[in-house]
C-alpha positions as CSV (number, residue, x, y, z in Angstrom):
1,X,-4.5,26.9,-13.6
2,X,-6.4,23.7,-14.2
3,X,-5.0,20.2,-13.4
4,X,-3.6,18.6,-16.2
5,X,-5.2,15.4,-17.8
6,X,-4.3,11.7,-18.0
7,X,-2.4,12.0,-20.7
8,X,-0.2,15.1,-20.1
9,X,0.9,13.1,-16.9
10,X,1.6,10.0,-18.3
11,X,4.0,12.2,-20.9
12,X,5.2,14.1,-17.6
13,X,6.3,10.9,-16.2
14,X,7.3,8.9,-19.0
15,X,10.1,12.2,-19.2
16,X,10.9,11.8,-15.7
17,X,11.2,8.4,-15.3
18,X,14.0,8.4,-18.6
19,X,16.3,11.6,-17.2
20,X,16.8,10.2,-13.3
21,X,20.5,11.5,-13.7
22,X,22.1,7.8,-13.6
23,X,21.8,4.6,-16.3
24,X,21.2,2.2,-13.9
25,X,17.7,4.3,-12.8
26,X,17.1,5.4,-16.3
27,X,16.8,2.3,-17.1
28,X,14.9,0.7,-14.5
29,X,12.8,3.4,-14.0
30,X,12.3,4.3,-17.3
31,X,11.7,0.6,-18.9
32,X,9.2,0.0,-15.7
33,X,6.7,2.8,-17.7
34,X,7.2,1.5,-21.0
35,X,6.7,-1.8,-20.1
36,X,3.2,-1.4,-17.7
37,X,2.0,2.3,-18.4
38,X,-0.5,1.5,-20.8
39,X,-4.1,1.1,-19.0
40,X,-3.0,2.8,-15.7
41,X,-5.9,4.5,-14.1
42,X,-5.5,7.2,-11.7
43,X,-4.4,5.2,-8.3
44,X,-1.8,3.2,-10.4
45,X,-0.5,6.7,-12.1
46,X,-0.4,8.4,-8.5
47,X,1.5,5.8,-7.4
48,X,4.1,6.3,-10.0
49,X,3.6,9.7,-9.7
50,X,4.8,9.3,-6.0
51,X,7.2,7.3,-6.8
52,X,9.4,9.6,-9.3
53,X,9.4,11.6,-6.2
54,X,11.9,9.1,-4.4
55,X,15.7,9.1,-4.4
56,X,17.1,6.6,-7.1
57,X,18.8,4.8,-4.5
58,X,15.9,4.1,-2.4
59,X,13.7,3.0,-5.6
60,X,16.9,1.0,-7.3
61,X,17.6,-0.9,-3.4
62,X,14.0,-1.4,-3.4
63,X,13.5,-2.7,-6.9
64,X,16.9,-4.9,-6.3
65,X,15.0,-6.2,-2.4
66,X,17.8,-4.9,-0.6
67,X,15.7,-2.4,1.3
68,X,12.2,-2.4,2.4
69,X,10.2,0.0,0.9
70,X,7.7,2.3,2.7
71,X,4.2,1.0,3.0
72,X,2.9,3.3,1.2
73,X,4.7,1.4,-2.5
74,X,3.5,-1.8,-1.3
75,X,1.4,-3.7,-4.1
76,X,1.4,-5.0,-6.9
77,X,3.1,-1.9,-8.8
78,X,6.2,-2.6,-6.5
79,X,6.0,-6.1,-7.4
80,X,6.4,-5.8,-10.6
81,X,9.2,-3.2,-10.3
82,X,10.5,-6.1,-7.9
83,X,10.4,-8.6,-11.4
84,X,13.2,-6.6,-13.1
85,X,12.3,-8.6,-15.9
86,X,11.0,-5.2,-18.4
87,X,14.4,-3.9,-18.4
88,X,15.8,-4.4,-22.1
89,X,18.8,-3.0,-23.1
């Protein structure tokens, strides 16, 4: 089976990041790709890839700065999920 390509895991991800299982990470998580997706290359989309893969209560403490995320999310990426400001509801 071959890998799939940029754009299959962008709509991959865009799914995930909407159907966490709670509002409050739907809509964190799921504004966060609206908002930056667009022009992510491969490191960026790994990242978010990687991401997806955490508890909603780690990423939602660390988007909030109530708990230090691993060193592996540190960047720009979790600065901007740190902003808070590309939620709309």
């Amino acid at each position: 089976m071959s890998n799939p390509d940029h754009s299959t895991r962008l709509a991959r991800a865009k799914f995930r990041a909407w159907h966490r299982g709670t509002r409050e990470a739907d809509y964190t998580i799921g504004c966060f790709f609206d908002t930056f997706h667009e022009g992510w290359d491969e490191a960026q989309l790994i990242w978010f890839e990687k991401l997806l893969d955490a508890e909603d209560v780690d990423i939602l403490a660390w988007a909030l700065g109530t708990a230090e995320a691993p060193a592996e999310f540190h960047g720009p990426q979790l600065e901007a999920l740190r902003k808070l400001d590309y939620v709309r509801i």
